[in-house]
C-alpha positions as CSV (number, residue, x, y, z in Angstrom):
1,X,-22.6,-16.8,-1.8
2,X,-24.3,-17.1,-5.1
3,X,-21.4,-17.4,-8.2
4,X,-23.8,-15.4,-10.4
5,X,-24.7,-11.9,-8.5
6,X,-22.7,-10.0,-5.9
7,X,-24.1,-9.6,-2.4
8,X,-26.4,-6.7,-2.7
9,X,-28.6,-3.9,-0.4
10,X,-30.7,-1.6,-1.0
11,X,-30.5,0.8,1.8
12,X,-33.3,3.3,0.2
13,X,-35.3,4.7,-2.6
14,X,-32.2,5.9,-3.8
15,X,-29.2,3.5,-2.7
16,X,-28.1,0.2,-3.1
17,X,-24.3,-1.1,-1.7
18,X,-22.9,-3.7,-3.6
19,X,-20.4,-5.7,-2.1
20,X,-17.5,-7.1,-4.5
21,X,-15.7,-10.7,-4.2
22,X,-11.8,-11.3,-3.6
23,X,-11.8,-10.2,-7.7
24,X,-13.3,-7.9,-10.5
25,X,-12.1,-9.4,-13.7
26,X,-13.0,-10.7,-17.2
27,X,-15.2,-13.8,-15.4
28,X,-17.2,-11.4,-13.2
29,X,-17.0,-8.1,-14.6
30,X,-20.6,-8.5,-16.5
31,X,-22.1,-9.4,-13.7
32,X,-21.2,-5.8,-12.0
33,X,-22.2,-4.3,-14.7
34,X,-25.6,-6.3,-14.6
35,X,-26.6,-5.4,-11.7
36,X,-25.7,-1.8,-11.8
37,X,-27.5,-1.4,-15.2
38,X,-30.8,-3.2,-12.6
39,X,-30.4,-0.7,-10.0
40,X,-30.6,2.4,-12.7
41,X,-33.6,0.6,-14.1
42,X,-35.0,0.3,-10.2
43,X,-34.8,4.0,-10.3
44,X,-32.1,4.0,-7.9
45,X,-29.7,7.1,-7.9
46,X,-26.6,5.7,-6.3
47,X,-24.6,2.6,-6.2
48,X,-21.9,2.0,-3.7
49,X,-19.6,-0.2,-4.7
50,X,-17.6,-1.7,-1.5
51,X,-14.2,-3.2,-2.1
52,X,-13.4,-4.5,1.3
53,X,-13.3,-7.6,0.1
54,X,-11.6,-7.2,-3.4
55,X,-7.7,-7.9,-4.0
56,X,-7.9,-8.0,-7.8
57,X,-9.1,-5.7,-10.7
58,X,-8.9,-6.3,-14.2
59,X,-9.3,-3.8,-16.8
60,X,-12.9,-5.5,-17.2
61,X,-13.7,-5.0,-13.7
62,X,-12.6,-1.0,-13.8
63,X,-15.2,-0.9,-17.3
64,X,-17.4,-2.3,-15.3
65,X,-18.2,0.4,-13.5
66,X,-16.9,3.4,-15.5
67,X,-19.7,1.7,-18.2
68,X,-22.5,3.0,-15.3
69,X,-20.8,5.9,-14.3
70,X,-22.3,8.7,-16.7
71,X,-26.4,6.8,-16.3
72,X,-26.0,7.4,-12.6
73,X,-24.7,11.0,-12.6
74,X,-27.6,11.7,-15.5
75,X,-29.9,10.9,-12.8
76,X,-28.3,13.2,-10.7
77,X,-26.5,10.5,-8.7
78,X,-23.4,8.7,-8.6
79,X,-21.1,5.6,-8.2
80,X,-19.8,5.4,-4.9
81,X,-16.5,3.7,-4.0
82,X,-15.1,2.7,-0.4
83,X,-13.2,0.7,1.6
84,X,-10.5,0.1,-1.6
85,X,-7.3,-0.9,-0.5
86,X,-4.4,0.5,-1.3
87,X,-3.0,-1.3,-3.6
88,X,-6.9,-0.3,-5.5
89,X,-6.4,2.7,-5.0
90,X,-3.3,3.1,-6.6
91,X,-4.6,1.1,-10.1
92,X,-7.2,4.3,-10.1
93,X,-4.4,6.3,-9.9
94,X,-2.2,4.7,-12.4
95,X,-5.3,5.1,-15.2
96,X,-5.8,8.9,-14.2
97,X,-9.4,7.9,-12.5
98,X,-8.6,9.5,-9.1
99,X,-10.7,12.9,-10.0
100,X,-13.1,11.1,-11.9
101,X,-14.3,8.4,-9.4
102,X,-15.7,9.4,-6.0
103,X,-14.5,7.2,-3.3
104,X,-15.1,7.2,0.3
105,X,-12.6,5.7,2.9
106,X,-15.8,4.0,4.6
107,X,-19.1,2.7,3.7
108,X,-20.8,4.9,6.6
109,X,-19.5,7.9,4.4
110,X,-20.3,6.7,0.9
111,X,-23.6,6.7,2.6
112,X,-23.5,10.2,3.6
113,X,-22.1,11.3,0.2
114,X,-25.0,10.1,-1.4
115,X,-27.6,13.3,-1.4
C-alpha cells in the first residue's frame, strides 16, 4: 500500500470509503485529513471512514476527522464511521463524541446512511 494516502473508493457522485491503516496518529493524521478536504473539493457529500483495520488513534487521528466533520454536514452530508472496534469505540466515548459522530456497525450500512 502506498505510505502517503489511505486506500480509497469512490462508490458514487456522492461517496467515497476510506479505509484506515493499523493507526491514526501524529505521522498519518494529515494525510486523513488530506484526503477528506479532496473529496469535499470533488464535491462529494459523504466520507466513510472504515476502521476495520485500525487498532490505534491518537488525538491527531480523532482531529482528523472532527476537522471535516462540519464541511461535510454544510453540504448536507456527513462523516460516516464503521466497523470501529471496541476498544475505538470506547475512545469516542471517553471524549463525549458518541452523539456527535455517526457510526455504522458495517460498511454496507454506512452506505445506506448516506442519503
Amino acid at each position: 500500500m502506498d505510505q502517503s494516502t489511505f486506500q480509497q473508493f469512490v462508490l458514487s457522485d456522492t461517496v467515497i470509503v476510506i479505509h484506515t491503516e493499523r493507526m491514526l496518529d501524529n505521522n498519518n493524521a494529515h494525510i486523513m485529513a488530506e484526503q477528506l478536504s479532496e473529496a469535499r473539493k470533488k464535491g462529494l457529500k459523504f466520507a466513510i471512514i472504515d476502521m476495520e483495520k485500525l487498532d490505534f488513534l491518537s488525538s491527531a487521528g480523532v482531529g482528523s476527522i472532527l476537522g471535516s466533520i462540519e464541511d461535510f454536514r454544510e453540504m448536507g452530508g456527513d462523516i460516516v464511521i464503521c466497523n470501529a472496534s471496541t476498544t475505538i469505540l470506547h475512545i469516542f466515548k471517553v471524549l463525549d463524541l458518541g452523539d456527535y459522530l455517526k457510526v455504522m456497525n458495517t460498511q454496507e450500512e454506512a452506505i445506506k446512511s448516506c442519503k
